[in-house]
N, C-alpha and C positions, 0 to 999 in steps of 0.2 A: 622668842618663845615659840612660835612657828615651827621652826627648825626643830628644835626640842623635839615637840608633839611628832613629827614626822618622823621623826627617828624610835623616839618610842612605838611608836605605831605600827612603823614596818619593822621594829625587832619583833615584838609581841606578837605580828601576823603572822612572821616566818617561824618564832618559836612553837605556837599555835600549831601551824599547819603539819611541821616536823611531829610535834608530839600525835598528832594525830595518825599521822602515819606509820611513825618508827615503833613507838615507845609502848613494850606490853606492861608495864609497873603499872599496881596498882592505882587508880583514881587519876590515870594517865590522862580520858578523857573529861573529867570536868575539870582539870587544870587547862588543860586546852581550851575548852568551851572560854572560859575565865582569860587565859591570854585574849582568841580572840574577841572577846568582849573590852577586854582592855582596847585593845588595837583599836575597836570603834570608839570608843572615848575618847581615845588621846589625837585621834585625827583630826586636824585643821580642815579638811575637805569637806569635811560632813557638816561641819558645826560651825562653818563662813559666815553664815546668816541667820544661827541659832533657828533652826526650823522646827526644833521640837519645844520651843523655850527655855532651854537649860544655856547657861552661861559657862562662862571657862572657869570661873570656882569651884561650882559642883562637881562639874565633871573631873577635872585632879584631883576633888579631895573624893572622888570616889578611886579613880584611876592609883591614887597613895593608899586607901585602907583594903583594896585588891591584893596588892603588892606586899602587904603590909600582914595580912591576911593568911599569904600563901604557907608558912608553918604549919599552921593550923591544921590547914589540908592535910599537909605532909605529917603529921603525926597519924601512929597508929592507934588505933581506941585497944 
């Protein structure tokens, strides 16, 4: 499960930091913000010893309604 989180986490940092950089489309940067928000969720490094109190539940099932989420964004009003 480790593994996983690590892999999530450094796609979503890279995707994150790309979009920040490259990407002028609309609402480019709170997609970004939101990857790397994800990336800090989903990382095993930060959350070894649950320092903030949050366990591995929470955090994936926010880390999935993120995810889950992102159409939303991506529609136009």
């Amino acid at each position: 499960m480790a593994f996983i989180g690590w892999i999530i986490s450094v796609c979503a940092m890279l995707s994150g930091l790309a979009m920040k950089q490259d990407l002028p489309i609309p609402y480019a940067d709170q997609i970004a913000n939101g990857l790397l928000f994800a990336a800090f969720l989903a990382c095993p490094g930060f959350w070894k010893d649950a320092p903030f109190g949050i366990g591995r539940k929470p955090r994936v099932m926010a880390c999935i309604a993120m995810i889950f989420a992102l159409p939303l964004v991506l529609m136009r009003p």
